[in-house]
N, C-alpha and C positions, 0 to 999 in steps of 0.2 A: 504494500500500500504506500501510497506515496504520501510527502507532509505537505506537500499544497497540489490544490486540483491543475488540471491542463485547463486550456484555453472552452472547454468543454465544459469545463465543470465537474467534471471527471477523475476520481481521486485513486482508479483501477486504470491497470495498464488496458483490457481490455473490456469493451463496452459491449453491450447488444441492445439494440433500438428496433422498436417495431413501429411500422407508420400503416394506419389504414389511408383508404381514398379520401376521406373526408380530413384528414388530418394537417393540418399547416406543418408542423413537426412533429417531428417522430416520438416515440414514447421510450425514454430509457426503461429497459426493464430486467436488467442484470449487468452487471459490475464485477469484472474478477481478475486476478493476477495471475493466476494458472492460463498458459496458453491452450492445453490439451483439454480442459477445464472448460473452459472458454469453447472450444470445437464442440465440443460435446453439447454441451446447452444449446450452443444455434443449431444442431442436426434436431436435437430433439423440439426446438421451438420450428423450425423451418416444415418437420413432420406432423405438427399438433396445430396449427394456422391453416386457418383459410388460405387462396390462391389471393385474396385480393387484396393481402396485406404484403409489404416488404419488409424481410426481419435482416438486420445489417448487423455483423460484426467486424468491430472496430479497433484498431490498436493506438491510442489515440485521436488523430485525426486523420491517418490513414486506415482508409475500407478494405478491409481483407476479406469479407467475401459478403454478397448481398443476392438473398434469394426472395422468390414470392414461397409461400407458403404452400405445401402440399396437401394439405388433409381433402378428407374426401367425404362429402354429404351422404347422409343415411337415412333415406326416408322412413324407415320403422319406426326408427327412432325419433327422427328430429333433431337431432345434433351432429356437429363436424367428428368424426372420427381422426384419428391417427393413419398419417400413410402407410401402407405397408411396402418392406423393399422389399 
């Protein structure tokens, strides 16, 4: 962890932000210093998202990788599912 944030506002080396369509900015929604750490959480948020959301992680202020969301609609249910690989 760092003793003062980035330019970000950001006190973790690596961030992950989610933005819907509707959104002006994106929504931080994890923070963490582990890189492998970090990989893991945006697979499993990039799998559990909608298509119409973009989940970004970030090292900084440089984007290391930016996907739309996979999960996949279930009509029995009514809710987004998990993709499966």
């Amino acid at each position: 962890m760092r003793d003062r944030p980035n330019f970000q506002g950001d006190y973790f080396t690596h961030a992950i932000d989610i933005q819907t369509p509707f959104d002006r900015l994106p929504e931080k929604v994890a923070g963490l210093d582990n890189a492998g750490a970090a990989g893991a959480a945006f697979e499993y948020l990039v799998k559990s998202n909608p298509p119409d959301r973009i989940i970004t992680l970030r090292d900084g202020a440089r984007v290391m990788c930016r996907e739309n969301g996979r999960a996949v609609w279930n009509d029995l249910i009514a809710r987004w599912l998990p993709a499966e690989d």
